[in-house]
C-alpha positions in Angstrom: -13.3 -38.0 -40.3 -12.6 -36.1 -43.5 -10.8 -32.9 -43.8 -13.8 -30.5 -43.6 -15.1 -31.7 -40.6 -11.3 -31.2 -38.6 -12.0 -27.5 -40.1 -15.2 -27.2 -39.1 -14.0 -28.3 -35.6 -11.3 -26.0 -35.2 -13.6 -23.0 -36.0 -15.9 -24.3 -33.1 -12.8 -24.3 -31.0 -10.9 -21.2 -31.9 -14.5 -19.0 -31.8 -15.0 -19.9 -28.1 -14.7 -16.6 -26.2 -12.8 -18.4 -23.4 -9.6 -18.9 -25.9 -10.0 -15.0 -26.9 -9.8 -14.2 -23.1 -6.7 -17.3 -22.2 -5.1 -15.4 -24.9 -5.6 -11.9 -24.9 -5.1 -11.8 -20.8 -4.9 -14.6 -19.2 -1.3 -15.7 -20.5 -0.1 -12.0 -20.6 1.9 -10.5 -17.9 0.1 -8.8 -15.5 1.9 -5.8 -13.4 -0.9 -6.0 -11.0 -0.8 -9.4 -10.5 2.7 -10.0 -10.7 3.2 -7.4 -7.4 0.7 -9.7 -5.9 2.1 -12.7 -6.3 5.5 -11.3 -5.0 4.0 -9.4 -1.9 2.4 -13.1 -1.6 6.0 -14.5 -1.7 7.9 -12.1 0.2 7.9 -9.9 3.6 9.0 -6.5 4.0 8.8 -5.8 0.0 9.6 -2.1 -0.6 8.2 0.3 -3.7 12.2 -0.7 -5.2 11.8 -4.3 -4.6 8.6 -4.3 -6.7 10.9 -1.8 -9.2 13.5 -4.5 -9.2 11.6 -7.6 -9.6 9.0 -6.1 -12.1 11.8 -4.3 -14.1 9.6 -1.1 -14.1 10.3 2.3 -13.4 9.6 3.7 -9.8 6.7 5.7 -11.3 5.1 2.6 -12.7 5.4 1.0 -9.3 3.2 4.3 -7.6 0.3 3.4 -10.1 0.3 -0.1 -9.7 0.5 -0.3 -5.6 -2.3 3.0 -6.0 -4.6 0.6 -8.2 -4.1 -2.1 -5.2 -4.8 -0.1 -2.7 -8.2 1.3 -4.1 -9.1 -2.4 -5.2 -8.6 -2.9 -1.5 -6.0 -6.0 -2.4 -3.3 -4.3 -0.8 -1.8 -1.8 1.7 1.2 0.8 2.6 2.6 0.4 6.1 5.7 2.1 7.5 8.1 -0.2 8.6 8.6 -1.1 12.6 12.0 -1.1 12.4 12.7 1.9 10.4 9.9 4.4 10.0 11.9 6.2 7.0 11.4 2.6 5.1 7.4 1.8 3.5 6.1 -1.3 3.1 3.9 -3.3 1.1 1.6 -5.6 2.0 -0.9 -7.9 0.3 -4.2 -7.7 2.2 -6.9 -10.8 2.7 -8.8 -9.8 0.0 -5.4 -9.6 -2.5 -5.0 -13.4 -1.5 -8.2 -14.2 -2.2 -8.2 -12.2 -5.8 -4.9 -13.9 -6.0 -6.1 -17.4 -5.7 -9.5 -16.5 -8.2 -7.3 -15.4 -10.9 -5.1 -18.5 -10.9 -7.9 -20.9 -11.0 -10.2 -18.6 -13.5 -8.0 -20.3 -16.5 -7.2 -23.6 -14.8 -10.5 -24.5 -14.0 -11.6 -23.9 -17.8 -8.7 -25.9 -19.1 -9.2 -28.8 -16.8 -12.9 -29.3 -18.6 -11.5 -28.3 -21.9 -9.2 -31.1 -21.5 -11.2 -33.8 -19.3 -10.4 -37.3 -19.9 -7.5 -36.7 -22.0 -4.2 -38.3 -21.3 -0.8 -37.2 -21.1 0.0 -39.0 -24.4 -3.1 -38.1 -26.3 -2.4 -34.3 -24.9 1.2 -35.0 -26.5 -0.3 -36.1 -29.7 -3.1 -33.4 -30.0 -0.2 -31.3 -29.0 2.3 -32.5 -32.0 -0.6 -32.4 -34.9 -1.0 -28.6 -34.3 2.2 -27.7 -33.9 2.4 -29.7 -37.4 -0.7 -27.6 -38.8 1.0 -24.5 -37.9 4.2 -25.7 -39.1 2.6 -26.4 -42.6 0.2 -23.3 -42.2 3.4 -20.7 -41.9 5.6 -22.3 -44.7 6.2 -20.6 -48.1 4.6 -23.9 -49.6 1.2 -23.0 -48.1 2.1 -19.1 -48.8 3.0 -20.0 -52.3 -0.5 -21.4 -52.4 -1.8 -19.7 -50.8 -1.2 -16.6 -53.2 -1.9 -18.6 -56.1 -5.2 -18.9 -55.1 -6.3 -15.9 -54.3 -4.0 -13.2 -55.9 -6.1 -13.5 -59.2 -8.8 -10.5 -58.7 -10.6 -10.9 -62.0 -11.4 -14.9 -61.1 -12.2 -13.7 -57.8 -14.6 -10.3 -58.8 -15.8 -13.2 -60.9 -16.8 -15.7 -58.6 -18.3 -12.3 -56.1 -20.6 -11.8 -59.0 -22.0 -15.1 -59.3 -22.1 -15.6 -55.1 -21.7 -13.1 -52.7 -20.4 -15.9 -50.7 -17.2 -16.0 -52.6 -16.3 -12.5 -51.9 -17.2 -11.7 -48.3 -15.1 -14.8 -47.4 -12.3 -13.7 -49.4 -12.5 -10.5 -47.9 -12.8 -11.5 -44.3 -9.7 -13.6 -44.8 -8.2 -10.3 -45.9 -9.3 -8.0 -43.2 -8.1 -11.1 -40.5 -4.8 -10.9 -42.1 -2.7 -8.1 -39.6 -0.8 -6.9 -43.0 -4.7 -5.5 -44.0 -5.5 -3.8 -40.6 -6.9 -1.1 -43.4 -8.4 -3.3 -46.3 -11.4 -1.9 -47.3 -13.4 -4.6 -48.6 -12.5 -4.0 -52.7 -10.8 -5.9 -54.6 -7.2 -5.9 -55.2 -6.1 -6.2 -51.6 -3.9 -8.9 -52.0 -0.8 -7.3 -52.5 -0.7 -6.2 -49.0 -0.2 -9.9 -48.5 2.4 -10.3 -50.7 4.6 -7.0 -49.6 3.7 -8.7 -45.7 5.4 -12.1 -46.5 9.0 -10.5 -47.6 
């Protein structure tokens, strides 16, 4: 397998929406979620104990047992033994949302990575982590910039293929240093000021 087609292989991969949603949710901290699990865990769990555990403040905590309750995944319930003392408690229906949202990304990754072993997980595990090393040192940088910090050669190459250009560009506008690029040449020094 030659270089382009590792490329070509990794775009199919990184485009898939389900890596846009592990990443941009799924692996996130979840306030919501994170209550859940604890009312899961633990009895008599007070507004404070949520405060405590979450490290939010006690406002925080109102919104996120109000958005429970009107999902219907949890409740409020005065406490038996002292009536001046609330409680919290994770409904049927918070167990069950509990349980869907653990095995939404594990079910995914379990068929993303069927028939793979331990070791080739290792392996696949160490290549990437070698990719990224390479992809984030000032060797690559360094070439990176010689490459493409020449705006004539490239304002040439947009004139004889479009091509050229809107890649260039969308490279660019990817880059979070060019959050306002707008889609001209000479927007490579953004890069440059991002990398010191």
């Amino acid at each position: 397998m030659n270089k382009n087609e590792i490329l070509d292989n990794l775009m199919k991969i990184t485009h898939q929406p389900f890596l846009v949603f592990a990443n941009n949710v799924e692996e996130k901290t979840d306030s919501a979620f994170e209550t859940l699990k604890l009312l899961n865990d633990e009895e008599n769990v007070t507004a404070g104990r949520i405060s405590e555990v979450l490290d939010v403040k006690p406002s925080s905590v109102t919104q996120i047992i109000k958005k429970l309750e009107e999902a219907g995944t949890a409740i409020r319930e005065k406490s038996e033994q002292d009536s001046r003392v609330t409680l919290v408690k994770i409904t049927d229906k918070g167990r069950e949302s509990l349980s869907a949202h653990g095995a939404i990304g594990s079910t995914l990754k379990d068929v993303l990575f069927e028939d793979f072993t331990n070791e080739e997980l290792d392996h696949l595990n160490d290549y990437l982590q070698r990719m990224a090393d390479n992809i984030s040192s000032d060797k690559f940088q360094d070439k990176l910039e010689e490459i493409f910090n020449n705006d004539q050669r490239w304002e040439r190459f947009g004139k004889m293929s479009p091509f050229f250009a809107k890649a260039r560009n969308q490279m660019l506008a990817h880059n979070h240093h060019h959050r306002d690029f707008d889609g001209h040449f000479g927007g490579f020094d953004g890069w440059k000021r991002g990398r010191r």
